[in-house]
TORMAR-638945 format. One record per atom (N, C-alpha, C): atom name; residue number from 0; x, y, z. Coordinates in steps of 0.001 Angstrom, whole numbers. Layout:
N
<atom: CA | n: NUM | u: X | v: Y | w: Z>
...
// end
This chain:
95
<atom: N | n: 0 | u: 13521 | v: 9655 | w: -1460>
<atom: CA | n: 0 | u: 12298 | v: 8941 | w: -1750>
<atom: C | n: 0 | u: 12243 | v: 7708 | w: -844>
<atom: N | n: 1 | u: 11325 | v: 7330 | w: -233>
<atom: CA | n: 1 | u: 10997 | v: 6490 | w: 577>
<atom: C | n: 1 | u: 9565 | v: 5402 | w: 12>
<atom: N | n: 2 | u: 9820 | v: 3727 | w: -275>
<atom: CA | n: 2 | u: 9026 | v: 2969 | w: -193>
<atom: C | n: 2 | u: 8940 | v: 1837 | w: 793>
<atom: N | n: 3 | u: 7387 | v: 1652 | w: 723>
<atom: CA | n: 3 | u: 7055 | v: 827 | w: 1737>
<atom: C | n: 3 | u: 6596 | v: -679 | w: 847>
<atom: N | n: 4 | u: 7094 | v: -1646 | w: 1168>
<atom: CA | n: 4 | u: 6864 | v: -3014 | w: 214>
<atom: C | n: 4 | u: 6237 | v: -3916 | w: 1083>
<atom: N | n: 5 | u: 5213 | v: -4510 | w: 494>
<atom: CA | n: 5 | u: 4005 | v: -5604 | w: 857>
<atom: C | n: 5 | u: 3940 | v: -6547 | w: -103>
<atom: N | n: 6 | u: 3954 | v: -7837 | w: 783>
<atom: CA | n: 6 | u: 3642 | v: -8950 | w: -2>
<atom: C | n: 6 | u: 2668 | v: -9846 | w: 61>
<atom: N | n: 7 | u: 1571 | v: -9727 | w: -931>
<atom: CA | n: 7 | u: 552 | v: -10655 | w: -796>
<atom: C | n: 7 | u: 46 | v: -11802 | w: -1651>
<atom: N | n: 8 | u: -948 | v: -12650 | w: -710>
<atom: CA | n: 8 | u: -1802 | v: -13279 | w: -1863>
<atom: C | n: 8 | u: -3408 | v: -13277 | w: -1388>
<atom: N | n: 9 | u: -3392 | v: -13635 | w: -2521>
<atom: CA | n: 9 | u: -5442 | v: -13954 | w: -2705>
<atom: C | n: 9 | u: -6280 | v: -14885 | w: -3118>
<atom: N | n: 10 | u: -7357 | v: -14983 | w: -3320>
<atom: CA | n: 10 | u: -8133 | v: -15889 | w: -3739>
<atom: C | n: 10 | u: -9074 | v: -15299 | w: -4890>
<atom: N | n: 11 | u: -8528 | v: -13626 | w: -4550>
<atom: CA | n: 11 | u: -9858 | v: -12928 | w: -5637>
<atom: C | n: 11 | u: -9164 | v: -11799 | w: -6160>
<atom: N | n: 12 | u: -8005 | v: -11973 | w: -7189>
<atom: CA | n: 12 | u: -7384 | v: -11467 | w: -7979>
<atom: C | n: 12 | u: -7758 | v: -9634 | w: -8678>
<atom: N | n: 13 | u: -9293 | v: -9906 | w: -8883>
<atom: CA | n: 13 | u: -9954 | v: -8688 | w: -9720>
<atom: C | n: 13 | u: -10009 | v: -7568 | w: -8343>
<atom: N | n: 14 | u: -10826 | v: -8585 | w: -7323>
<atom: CA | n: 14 | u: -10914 | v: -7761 | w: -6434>
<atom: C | n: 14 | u: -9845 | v: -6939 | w: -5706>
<atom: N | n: 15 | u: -8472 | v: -7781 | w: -5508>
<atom: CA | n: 15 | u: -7668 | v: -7007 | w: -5019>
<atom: C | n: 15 | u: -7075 | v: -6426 | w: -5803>
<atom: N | n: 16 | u: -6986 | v: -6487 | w: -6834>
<atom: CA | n: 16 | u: -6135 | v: -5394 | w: -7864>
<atom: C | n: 16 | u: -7210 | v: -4256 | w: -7604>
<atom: N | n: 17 | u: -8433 | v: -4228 | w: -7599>
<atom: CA | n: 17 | u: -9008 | v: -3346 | w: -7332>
<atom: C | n: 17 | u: -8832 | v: -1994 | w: -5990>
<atom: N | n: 18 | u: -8689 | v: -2741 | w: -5211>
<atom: CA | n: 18 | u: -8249 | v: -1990 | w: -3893>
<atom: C | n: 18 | u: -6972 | v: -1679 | w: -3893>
<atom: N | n: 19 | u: -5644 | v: -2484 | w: -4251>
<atom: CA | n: 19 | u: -4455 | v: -2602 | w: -4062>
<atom: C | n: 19 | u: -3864 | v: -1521 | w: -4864>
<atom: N | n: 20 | u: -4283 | v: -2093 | w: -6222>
<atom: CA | n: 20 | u: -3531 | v: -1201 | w: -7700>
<atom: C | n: 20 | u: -3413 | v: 361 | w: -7961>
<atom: N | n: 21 | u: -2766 | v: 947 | w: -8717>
<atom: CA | n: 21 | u: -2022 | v: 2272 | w: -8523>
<atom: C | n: 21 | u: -3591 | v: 3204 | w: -8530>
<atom: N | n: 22 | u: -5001 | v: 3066 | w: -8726>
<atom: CA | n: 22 | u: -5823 | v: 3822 | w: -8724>
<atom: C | n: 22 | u: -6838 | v: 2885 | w: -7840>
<atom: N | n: 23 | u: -6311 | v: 1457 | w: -7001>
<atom: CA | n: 23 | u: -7331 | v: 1508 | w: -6180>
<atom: C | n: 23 | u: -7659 | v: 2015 | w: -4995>
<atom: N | n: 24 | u: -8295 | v: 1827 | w: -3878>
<atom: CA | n: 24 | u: -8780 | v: 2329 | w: -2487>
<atom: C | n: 24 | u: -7603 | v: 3228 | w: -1838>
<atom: N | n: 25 | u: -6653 | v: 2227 | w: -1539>
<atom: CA | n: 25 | u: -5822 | v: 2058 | w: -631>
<atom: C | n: 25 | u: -4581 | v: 3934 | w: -1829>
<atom: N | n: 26 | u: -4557 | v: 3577 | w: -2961>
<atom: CA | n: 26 | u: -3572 | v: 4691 | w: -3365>
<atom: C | n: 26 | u: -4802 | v: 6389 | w: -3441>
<atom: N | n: 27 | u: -5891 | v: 6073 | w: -3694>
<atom: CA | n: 27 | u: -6688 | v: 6639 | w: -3439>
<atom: C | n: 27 | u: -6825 | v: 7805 | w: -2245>
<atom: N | n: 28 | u: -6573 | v: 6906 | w: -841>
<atom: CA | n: 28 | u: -6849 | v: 7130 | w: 382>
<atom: C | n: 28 | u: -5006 | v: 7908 | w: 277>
<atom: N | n: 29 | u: -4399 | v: 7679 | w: 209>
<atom: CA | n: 29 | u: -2635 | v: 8458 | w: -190>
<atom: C | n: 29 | u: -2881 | v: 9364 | w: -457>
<atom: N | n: 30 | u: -3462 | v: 9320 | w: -1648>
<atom: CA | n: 30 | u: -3814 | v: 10719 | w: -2095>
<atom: C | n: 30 | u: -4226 | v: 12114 | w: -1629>
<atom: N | n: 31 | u: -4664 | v: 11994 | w: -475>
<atom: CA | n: 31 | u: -5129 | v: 12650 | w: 628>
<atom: C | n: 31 | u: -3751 | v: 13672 | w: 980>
<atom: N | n: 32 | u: -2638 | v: 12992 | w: 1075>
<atom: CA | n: 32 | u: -1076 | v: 13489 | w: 1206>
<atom: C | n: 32 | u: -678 | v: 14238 | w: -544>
<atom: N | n: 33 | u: -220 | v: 15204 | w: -149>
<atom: CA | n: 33 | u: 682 | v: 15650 | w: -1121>
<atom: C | n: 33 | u: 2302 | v: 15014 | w: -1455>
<atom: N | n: 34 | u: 2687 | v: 14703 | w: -64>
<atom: CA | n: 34 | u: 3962 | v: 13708 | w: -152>
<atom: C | n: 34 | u: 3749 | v: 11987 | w: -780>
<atom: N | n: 35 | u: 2508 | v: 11435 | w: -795>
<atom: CA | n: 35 | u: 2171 | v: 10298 | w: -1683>
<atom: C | n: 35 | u: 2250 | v: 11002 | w: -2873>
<atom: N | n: 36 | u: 3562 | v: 9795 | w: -3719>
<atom: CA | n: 36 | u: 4122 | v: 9761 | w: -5453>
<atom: C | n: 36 | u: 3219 | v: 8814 | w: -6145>
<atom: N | n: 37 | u: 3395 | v: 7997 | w: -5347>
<atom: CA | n: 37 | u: 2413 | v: 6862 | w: -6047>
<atom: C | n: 37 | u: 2489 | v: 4882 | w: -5928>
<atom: N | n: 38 | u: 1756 | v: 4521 | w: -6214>
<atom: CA | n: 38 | u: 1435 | v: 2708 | w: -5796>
<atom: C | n: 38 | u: 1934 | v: 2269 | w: -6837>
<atom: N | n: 39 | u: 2557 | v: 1141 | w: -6960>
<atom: CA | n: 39 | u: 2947 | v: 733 | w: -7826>
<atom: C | n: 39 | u: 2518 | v: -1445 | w: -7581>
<atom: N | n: 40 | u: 1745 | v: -1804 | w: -8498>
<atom: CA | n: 40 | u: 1420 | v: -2928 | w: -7846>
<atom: C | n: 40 | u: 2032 | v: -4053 | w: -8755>
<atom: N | n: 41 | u: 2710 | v: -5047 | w: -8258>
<atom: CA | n: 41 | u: 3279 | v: -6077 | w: -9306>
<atom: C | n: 41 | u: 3304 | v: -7524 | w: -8854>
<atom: N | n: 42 | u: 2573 | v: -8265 | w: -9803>
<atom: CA | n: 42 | u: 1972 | v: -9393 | w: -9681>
<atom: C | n: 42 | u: 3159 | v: -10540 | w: -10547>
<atom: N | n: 43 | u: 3022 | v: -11383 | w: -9090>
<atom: CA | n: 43 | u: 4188 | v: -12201 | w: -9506>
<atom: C | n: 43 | u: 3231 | v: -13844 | w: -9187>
<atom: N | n: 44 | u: 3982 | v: -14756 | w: -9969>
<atom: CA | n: 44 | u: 3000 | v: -16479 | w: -10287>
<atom: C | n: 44 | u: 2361 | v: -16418 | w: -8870>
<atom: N | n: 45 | u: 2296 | v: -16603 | w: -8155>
<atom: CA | n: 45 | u: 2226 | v: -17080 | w: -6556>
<atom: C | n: 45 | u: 1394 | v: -15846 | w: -5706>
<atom: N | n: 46 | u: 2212 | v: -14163 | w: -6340>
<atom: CA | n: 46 | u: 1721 | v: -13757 | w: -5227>
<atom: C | n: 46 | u: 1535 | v: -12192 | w: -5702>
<atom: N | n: 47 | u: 1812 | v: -11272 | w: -5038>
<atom: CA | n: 47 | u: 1668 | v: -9731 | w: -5545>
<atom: C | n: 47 | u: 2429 | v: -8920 | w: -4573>
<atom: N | n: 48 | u: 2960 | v: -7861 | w: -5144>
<atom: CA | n: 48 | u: 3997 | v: -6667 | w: -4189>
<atom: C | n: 48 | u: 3370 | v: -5471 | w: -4260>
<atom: N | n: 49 | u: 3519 | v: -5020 | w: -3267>
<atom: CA | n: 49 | u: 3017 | v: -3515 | w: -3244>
<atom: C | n: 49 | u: 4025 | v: -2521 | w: -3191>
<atom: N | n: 50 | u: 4253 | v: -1200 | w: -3922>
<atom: CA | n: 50 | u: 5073 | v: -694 | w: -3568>
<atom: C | n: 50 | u: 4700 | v: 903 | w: -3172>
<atom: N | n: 51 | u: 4461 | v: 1425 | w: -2383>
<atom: CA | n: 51 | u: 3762 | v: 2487 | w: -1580>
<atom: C | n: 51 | u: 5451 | v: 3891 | w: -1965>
<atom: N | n: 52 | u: 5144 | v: 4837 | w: -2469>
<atom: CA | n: 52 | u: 6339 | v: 5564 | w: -2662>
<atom: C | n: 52 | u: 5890 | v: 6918 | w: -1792>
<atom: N | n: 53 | u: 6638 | v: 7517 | w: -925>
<atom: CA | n: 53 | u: 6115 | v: 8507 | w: -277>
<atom: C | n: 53 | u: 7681 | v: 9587 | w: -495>
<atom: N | n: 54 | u: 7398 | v: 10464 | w: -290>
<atom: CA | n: 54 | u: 8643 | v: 11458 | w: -406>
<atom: C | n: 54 | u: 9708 | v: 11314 | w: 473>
<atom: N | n: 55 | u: 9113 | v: 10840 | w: 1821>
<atom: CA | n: 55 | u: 9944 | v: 10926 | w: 2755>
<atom: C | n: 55 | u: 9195 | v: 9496 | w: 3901>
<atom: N | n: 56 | u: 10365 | v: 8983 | w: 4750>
<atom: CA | n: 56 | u: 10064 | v: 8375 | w: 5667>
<atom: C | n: 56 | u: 8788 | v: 8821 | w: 6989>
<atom: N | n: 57 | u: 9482 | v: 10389 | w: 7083>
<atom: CA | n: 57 | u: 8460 | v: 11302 | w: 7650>
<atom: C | n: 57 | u: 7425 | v: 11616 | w: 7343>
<atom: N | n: 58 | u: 6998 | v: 11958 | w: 6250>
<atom: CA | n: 58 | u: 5913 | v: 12070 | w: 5697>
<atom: C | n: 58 | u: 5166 | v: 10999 | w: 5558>
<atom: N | n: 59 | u: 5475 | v: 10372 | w: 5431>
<atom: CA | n: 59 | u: 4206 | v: 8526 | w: 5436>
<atom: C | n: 59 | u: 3982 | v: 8063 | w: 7157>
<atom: N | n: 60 | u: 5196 | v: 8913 | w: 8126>
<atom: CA | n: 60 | u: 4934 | v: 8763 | w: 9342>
<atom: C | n: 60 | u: 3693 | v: 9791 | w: 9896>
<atom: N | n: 61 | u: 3720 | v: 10681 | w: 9204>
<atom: CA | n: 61 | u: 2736 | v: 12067 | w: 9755>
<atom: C | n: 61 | u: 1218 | v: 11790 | w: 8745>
<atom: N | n: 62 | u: 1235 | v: 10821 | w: 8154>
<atom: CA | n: 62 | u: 12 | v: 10491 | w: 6845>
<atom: C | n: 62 | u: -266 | v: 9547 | w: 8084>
<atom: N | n: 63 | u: 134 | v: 8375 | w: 8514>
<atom: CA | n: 63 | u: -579 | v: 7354 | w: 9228>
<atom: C | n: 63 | u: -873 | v: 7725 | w: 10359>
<atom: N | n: 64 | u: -418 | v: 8789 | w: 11027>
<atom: CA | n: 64 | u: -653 | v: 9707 | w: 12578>
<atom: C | n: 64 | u: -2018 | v: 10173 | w: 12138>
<atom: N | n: 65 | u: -1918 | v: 11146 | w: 11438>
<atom: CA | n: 65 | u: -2975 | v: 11730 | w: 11115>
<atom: C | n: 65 | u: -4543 | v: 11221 | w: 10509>
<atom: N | n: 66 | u: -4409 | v: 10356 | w: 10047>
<atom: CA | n: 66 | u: -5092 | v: 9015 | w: 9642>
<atom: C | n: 66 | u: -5398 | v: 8140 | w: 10106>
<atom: N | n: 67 | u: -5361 | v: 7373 | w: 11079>
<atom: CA | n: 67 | u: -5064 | v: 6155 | w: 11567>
<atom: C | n: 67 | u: -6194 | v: 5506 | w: 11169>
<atom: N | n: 68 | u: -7131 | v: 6611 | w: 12062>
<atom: CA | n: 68 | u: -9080 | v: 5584 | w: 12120>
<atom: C | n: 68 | u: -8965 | v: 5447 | w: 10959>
<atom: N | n: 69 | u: -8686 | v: 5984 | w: 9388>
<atom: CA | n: 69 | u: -9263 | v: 5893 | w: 8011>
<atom: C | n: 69 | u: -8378 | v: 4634 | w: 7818>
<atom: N | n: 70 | u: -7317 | v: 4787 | w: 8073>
<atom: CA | n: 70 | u: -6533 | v: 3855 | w: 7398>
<atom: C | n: 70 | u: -7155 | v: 2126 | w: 8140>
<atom: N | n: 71 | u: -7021 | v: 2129 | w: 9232>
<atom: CA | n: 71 | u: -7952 | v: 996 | w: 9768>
<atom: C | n: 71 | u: -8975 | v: 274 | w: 9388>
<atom: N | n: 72 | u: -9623 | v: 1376 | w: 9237>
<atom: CA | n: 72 | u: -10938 | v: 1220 | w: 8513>
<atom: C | n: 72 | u: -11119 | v: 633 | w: 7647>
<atom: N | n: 73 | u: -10220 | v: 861 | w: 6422>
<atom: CA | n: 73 | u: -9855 | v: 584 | w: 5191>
<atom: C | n: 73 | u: -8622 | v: -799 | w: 5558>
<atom: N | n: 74 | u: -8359 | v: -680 | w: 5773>
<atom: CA | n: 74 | u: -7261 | v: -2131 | w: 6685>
<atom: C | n: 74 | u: -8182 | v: -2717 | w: 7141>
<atom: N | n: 75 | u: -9545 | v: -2966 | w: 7610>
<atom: CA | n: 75 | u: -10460 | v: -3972 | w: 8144>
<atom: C | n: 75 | u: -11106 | v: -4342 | w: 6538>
<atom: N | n: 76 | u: -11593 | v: -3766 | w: 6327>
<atom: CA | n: 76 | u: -12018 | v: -3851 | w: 4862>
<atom: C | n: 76 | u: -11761 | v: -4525 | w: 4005>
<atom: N | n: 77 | u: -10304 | v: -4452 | w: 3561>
<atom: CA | n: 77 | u: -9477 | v: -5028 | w: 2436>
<atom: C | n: 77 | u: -8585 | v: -6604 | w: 3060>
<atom: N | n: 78 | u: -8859 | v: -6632 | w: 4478>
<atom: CA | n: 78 | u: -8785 | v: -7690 | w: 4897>
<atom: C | n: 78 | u: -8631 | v: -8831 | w: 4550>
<atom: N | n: 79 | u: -10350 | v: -9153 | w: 3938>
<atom: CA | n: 79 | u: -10899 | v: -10736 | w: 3588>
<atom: C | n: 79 | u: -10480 | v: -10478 | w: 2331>
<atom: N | n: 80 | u: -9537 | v: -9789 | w: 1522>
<atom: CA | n: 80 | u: -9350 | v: -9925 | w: 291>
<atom: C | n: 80 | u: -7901 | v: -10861 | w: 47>
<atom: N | n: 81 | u: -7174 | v: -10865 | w: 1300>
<atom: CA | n: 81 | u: -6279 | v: -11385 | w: 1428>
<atom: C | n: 81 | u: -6017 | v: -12725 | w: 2146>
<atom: N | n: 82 | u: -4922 | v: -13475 | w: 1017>
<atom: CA | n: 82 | u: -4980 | v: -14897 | w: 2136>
<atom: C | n: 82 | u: -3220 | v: -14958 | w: 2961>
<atom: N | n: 83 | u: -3105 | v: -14138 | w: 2569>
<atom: CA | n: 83 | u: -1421 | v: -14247 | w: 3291>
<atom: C | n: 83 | u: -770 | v: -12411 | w: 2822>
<atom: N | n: 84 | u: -369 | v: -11552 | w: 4193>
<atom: CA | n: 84 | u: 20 | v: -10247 | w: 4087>
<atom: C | n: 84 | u: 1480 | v: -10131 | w: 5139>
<atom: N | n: 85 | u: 2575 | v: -9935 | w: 4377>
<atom: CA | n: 85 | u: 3684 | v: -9638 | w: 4688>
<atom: C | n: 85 | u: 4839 | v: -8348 | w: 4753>
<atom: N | n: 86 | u: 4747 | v: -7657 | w: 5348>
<atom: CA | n: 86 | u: 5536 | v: -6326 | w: 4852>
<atom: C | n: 86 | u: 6968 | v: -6578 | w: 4449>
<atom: N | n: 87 | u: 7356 | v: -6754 | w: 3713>
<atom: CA | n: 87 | u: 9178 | v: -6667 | w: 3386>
<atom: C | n: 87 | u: 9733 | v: -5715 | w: 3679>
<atom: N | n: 88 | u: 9367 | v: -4843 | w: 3777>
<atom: CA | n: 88 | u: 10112 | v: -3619 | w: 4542>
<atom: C | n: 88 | u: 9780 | v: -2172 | w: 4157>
<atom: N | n: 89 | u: 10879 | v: -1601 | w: 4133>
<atom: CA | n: 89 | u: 10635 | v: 97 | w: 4104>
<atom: C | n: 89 | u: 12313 | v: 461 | w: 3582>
<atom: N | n: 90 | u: 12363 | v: 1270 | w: 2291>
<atom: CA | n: 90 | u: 13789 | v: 1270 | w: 1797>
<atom: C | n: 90 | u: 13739 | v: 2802 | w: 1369>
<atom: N | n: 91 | u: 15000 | v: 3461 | w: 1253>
<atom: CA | n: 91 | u: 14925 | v: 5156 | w: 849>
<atom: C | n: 91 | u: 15992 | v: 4446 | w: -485>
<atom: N | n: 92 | u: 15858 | v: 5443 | w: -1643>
<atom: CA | n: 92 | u: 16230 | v: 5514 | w: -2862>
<atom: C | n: 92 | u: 17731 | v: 5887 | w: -2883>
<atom: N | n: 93 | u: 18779 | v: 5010 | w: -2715>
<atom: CA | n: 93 | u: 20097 | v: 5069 | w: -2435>
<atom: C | n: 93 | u: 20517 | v: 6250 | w: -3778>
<atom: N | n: 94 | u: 20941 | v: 6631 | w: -3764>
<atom: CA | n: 94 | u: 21920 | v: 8161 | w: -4366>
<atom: C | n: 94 | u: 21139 | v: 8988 | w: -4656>
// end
């Protein structure tokens, strides 16, 4: 199992839980993949994490190949929802 972790903040809370959260835009647009498990979104005092779960490293590599313009698209979009976007990384599910 492979996740991808994001760290953000905002100014418009409803809105980005909207796009961000396990049934907004962005897990939505995953969905498209059979190897997307699922979003997992967790809101901490200050800020919010994303946690993107894909089956495989490969498979979230062959989802964003195949995708790109959508995902962009949707990455221009969800943009102004954000006031600070950080990736923490990318981790596989040790044992």
């Amino acid at each position: 199992m492979h996740v991808i972790v994001w760290r953000f903040t905002t100014d418009d809370a409803e809105r980005f839980e909207q796009h961000y959260g396990p049934d907004g835009t962005w897990a939505k647009f995953f969905r498209r993949s059979s190897d997307f498990v699922r979003t997992d979104l967790l809101k901490g005092a200050d800020a919010y994490l994303t946690l993107d779960w894909w089956t495989s490293l490969a498979a979230y590599d062959a989802f964003r190949e195949e995708n790109a313009e959508d995902y962009a698209m949707i990455d221009t979009l969800c943009e102004a929802l954000t006031t600070f976007e950080e990736k923490l990384g990318e981790f596989e599910v040790s044992g």
